[in-house]
N, C-alpha and C positions, 0 to 999 in steps of 0.2 A: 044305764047312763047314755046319754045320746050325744054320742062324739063322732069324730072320723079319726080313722084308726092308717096310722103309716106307719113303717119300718123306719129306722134307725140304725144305722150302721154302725158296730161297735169301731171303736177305737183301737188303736196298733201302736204299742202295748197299750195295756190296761192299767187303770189306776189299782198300785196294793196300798193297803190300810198304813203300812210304813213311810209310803216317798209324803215328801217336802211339799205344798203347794200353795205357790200366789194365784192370790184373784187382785186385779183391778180394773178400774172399769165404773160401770154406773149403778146407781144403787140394787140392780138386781145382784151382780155378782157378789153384794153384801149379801142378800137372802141364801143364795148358795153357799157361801163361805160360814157364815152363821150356822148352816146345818150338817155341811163338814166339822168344823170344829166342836161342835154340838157332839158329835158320832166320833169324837177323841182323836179327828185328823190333824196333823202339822203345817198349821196355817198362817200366812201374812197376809191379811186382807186390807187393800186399800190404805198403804201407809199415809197417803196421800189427799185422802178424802176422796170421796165418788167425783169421778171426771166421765166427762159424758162425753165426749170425740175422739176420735182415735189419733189424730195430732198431737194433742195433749197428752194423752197418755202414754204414747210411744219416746214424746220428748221425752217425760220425766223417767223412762227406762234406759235411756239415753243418757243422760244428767247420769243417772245413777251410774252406771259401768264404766262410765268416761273420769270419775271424781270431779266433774265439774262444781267448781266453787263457785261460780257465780249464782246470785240470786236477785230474779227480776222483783223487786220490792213497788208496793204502793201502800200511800198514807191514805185512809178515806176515815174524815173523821179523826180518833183519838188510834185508830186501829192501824198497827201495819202488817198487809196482805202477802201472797207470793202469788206473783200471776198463774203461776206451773200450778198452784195447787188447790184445794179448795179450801173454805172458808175456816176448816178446822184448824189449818196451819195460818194462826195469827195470833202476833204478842202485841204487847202497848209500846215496848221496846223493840226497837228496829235490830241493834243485834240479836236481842234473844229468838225477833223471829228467823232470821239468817240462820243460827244456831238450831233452830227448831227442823225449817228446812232439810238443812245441809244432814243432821241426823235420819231422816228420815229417808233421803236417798242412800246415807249408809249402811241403812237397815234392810234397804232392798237392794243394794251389792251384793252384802252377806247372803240375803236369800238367793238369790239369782243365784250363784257360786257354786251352792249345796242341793237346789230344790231339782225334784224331777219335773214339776209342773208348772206351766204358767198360766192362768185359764184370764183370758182378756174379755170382757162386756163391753162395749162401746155402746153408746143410747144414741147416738145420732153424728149427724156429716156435718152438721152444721155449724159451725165457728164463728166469733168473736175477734175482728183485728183494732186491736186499740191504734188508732188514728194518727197518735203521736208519735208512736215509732212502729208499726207493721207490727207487731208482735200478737200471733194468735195466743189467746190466753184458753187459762185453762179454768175462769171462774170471774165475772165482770165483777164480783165483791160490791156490788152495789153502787157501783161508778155509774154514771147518765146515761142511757142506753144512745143518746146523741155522741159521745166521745167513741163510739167505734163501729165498724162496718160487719152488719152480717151476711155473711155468702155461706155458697155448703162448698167444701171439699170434693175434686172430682176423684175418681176412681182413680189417675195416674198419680196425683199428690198421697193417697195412701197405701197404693203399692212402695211407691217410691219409696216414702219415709219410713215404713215397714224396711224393705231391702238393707237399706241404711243402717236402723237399729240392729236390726236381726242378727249382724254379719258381727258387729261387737259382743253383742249376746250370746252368740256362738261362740266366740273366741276365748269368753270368758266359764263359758259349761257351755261343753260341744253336746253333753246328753239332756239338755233341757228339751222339753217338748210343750207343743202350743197347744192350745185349747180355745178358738174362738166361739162368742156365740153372743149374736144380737140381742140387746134388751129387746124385751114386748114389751115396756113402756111408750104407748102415744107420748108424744111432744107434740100434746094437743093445740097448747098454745101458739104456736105454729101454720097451725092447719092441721086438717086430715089429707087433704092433699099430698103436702108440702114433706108432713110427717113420713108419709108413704116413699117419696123420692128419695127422702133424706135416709132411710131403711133400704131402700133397693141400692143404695152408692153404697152402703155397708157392703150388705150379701156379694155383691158383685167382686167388690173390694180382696173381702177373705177369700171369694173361690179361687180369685185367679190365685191369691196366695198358697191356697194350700193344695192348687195344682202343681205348685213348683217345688215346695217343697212337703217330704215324706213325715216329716215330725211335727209338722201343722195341721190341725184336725178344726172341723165342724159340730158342731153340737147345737141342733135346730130349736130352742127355747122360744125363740119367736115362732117360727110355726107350730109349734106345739101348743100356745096360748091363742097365735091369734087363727090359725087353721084348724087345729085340731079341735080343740076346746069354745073355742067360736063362740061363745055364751058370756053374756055379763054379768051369771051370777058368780063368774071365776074373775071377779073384778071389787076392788074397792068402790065405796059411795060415789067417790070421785070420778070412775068410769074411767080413769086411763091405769093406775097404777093393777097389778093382778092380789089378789086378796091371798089368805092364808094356804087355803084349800089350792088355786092354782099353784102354787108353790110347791106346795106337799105332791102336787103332783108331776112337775117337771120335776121336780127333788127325783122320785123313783123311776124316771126315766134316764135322768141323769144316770143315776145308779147302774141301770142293767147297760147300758151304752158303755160306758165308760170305768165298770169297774170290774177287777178278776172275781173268782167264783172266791176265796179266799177271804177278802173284803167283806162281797156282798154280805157271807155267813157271819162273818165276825160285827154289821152293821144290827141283823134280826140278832145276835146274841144281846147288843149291846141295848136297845131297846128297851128288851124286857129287864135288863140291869139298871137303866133309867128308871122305869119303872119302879123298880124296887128302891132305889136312893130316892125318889121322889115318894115314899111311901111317911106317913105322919101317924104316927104312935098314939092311941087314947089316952095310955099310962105310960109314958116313955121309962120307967124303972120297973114296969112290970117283968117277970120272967122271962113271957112268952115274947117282947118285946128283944131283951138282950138276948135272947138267942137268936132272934132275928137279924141282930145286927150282926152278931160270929158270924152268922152262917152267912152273911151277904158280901165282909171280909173275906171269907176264904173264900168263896164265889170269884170277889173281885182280884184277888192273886192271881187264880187264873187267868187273867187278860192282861198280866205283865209283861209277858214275853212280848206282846205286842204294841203296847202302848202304856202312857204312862198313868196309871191309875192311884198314884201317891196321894195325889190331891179328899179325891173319895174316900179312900183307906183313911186319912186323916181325922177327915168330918167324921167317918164315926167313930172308929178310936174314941176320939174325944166324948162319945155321949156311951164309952161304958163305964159305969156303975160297979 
């Protein structure tokens, strides 16, 4: 395979298979969170919907810790929006979406509270100031790209409002720890150019962050796509998003960076336990079938101690004969 090959510094501590972990962020930390929870990890991804600035996302971690009841509302249409969040948080009814909202920051209280992890993806610097009142949003919901100003964020505005959040965040679990790491999604739309500055006000962003502090880590996913991997057959048709394969493959970088030896073994157990629950029977009442299933039951008890395997023990329960 013709890559370039760099080191990665693990992480201090290490992720175990037991601790709590948020992702939010832009649609990559979906891809990651997906293949966490996939691998039976405890997970809050994106209560919020994918938000692509780190403004936005910080406010709405911010909102959340603080109980802030406020919610920035817009009608477009028969729809009403929440500027903080994306387009999944919308009702027909203005309370309900408030209520929709307001829930969803309570759900990332609760997490933040209890989780060891907090892994943040930001996709870009670049912001949205709706016109009428300054308010950088966190999703234009399909309002006139004329009713508001686009600029990018400089490195002091996300230090800053990083410091701001952090120090509440802290207050609330002093043992939470940070996990940044740049989407390798182009914001082609944009420019190549344009994209590029708007990813370098990131990196720049986080380092001074996690020079300052010991429980804020790096996790190079963009280099890894766009340095290491450098090729477009690790890309969708579309030529900005990264395809399955890149995935799978920061997925196991991810892994050995960032997880204890503990983990990692209980990730290759779990696999080939996939494997076997993904397994489809010719004769599902044959013998050689329900014995299959025992023996994949009692398989699966073993991995109770560490996670919750009810669900699977379930499914097959139910197809014994």
């Amino acid at each position: 395979m013709f890559k370039l090959d760099f080191d990665i510094p693990p992480v201090s501590p290490l992720i175990n298979i037991k601790d709590k972990i948020i992702l939010v962020g832009s649609c990559f930390s979906e891809n990651i969170g997906y293949k966490l929870s996939d691998y039976k990890f405890n997970t809050l991804i994106n209560p919020f919907g994918t938000i692509y600035n780190p403004y936005s996302i910080l406010n709405l971690l911010e909102h959340s810790v603080t109980d802030n009841q406020e919610v920035s509302t817009i009608k477009n249409g028969e729809v009403y929006y929440d500027w903080d969040s994306h387009s999944m948080i919308s009702e027909l009814d203005e309370n309900e979406l408030v209520s929709k909202a307001l829930e969803a920051r309570r759900a990332m209280k609760e997490w933040i509270a209890i989780s060891k992890w907090l892994i943040v993806s930001p996709g870009t610097s670049r912001v949205y100031e709706y016109e009428s009142t300054g308010q950088i949003v966190a999703n234009c919901h399909k309002v006139p790209q004329k009713e508001f100003t686009k600029r990018l964020l400089d490195t002091r505005e996300i230090v800053e409002q990083f410091e701001f959040v952090y120090a509440k965040v802290k207050k609330l679990n002093p043992g939470l720890n940070w996990i940044f790491t740049v989407s390798p999604v182009r914001h082609f739309r944009d420019g190549l150019v344009e994209n590029n500055h708007s990813k370098s006000i990131l990196i720049q962003s986080i380092h001074e962050i996690i020079q300052k502090h010991d429980n804020c880590h790096y996790f190079p996913s963009y280099e890894i796509v766009i340095d290491e991997l450098r090729d477009y057959r690790f890309y969708e048709q579309d030529w900005v998003h990264p395809n399955e394969l890149a995935i799978d493959y920061v997925w196991d970088r991810f892994k050995k960076a960032t997880m204890d030896n503990e983990t990692q073994v209980f990730i290759s157990k779990w696999k080939k336990m996939k494997s076997a629950l993904g397994h489809k029977p010719f004769k599902a009442s044959s013998k050689s079938h329900q014995k299959f299933i025992k023996e994949t039951i009692s398989r699966l008890e073993e991995f109770s101690q560490l996670v919750d395997v009810s669900p699977e023990i379930f499914y097959l329960r139910n197809q014994i004969e």
